[in-house]
C-alpha positions, -999 to +999 in steps of 0.1 A: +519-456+254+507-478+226+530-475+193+513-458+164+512-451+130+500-428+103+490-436+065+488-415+037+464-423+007+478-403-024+450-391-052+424-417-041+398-401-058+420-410-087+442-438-086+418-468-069+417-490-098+407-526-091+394-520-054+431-509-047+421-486-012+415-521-001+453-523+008+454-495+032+423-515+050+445-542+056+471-523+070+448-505+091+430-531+107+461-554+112+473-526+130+443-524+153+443-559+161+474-559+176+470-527+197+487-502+170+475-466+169+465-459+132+459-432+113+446-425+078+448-393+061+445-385+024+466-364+001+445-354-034+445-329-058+451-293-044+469-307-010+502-298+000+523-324+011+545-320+044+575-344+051+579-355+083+540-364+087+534-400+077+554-437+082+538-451+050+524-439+015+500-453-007+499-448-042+469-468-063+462-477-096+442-456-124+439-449-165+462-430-183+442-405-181+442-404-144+477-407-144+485-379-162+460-356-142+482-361-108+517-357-121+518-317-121+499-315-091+526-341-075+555-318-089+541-288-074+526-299-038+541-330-032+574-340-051+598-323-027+580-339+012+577-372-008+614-372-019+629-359+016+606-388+031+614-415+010+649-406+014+646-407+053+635-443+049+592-438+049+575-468+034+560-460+000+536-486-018+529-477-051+507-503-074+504-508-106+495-470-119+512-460-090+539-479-096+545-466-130+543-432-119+570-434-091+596-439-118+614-408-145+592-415-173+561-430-187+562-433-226+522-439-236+509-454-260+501-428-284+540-417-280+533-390-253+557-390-227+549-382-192+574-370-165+569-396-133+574-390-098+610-397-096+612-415-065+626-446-077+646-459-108+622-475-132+609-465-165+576-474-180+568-474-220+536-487-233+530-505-266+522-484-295+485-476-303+482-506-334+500-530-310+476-549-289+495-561-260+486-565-223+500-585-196+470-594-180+459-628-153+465-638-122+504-634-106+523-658-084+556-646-075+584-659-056+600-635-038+640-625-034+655-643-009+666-614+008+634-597+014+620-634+023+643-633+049+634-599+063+600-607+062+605-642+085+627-618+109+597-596+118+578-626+131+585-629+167+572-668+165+584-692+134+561-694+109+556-711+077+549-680+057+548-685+019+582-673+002+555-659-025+531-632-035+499-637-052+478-614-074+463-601-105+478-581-133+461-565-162+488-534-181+499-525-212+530-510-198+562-523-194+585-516-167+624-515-165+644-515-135+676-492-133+705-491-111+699-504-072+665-513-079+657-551-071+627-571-083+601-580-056+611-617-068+607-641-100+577-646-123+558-679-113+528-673-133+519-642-155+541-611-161+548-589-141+571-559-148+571-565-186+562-595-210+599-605-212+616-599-178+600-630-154+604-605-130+578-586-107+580-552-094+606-532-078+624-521-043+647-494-033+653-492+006+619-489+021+599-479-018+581-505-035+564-512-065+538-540-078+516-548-106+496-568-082+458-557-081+433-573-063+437-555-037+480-570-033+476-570+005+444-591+016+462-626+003+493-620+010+490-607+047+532-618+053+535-590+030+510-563+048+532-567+082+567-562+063+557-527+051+542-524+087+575-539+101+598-513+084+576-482+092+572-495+129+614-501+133+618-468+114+598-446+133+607-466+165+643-465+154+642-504+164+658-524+140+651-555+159+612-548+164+591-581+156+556-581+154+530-605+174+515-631+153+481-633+141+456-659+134+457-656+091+445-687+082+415-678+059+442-651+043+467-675+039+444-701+025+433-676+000+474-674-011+482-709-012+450-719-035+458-693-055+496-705-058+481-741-060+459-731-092+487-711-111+511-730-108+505-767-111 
């Protein structure tokens, strides 16, 4: 029997900022190519979430105002599957939007805070209104060594994957990581979490978090089959699963102009 998977798409008629559903396309169709059973299911307002029923989540990006919409619907259909799920070890993306929103809080601009998702230790406060400040541009990051190295262990040939991520930015909040959380890796170019840290996004076992628009996955396809990697060898309860390699060289060109241009 072929090995599948299932994806969840949370609030996608809310959070798709920047062509940001784009990232579960990549996952699906890399997937596919290699023979993986996958499945895409949505989770919007007025759906109750069930744990047990997906290997990855996807959380996009949106306005504040789209923000704010989801997070009592979250609390009251979702919060509790989403916890016991990311606490079982479930992959969760969350960019950008969704990435602010996994954390406590989100302090806007206009000094209203909103409660976030609480699924990982981050906070989020945005400028005040009469301060005009956005991290905004394209994002080269190179990533922590130890999620480098998990990445090159999923490979079942040696490649020369790129120890970095590429992407685009544009927020006026700033993120700060709390206790266990690790960066994704160091500021090249850009932002990333805030305007002072040089560091981008967050991870906490299998949860991550990016500013990276653009979609994040199409350039950086080392990326796409890590989160792939860890739902597969959770569900499969494999821990030494790899995955077969696949001929990325217009993606990886993509990555390494992008790298080139930034950062020279």
């Amino acid at each position: 029997m072929a090995p599948s998977l299932t994806l969840t798409h949370l609030y996608p008629d809310h959070l798709n900022l920047y062509g940001d559903s784009g990232n579960l396309r990549v996952l699906q169709r890399r997937c596919q190519w290699r023979g993986i059973d996958c499945t895409l299911q949505a989770l919007t307002m007025g759906d109750r979430a069930q744990a047990g029923q997906t290997d990855l989540y996807f959380m996009g990006g949106g306005q504040d105002r789209d923000q704010v919409a989801v997070v009592e619907d979250f609390h009251r259909l979702k919060a509790a599957a989403i916890a016991a799920d990311t606490a079982a070890g479930v992959v969760f993306l969350g960019v950008c939007g969704g990435y602010q929103l996994m954390g406590h809080t989100f302090l806007m601009g206009n000094g209203q805070e909103t409660a976030g998702l609480g699924i990982i230790d981050v906070r989020t406060a945005a400028p005040g209104t009469a301060v005009q400040q956005r991290c905004i541009g394209n994002l080269v990051v190179q990533l922590d060594p130890a999620i480098y190295r998990e990445i090159q262990a999923l490979h079942q040939l040696p490649q020369a994957l790129p120890p970095t991520l590429v992407g685009f930015e544009n927020h006026s909040g700033q993120t700060f990581l709390g206790t266990g959380v690790q960066p994704l890796g160091q500021t090249l170019a850009g932002f990333g979490n805030n305007a002072s840290a040089q560091f981008e996004g967050a991870r906490h076992r299998n949860v991550f978090g990016s500013y990276m628009h653009g979609p994040l996955l199409p350039k950086n396809p080392h990326f796409a089959d890590y989160l792939l990697g860890l739902a597969l060898r959770r569900k499969y309860n494999d821990p030494d699963l790899t995955l077969a390699p696949l001929p990325d060289q217009e993606e990886l060109a993509a990555h390494h102009y992008a790298v080139d241009r930034f950062c020279s």
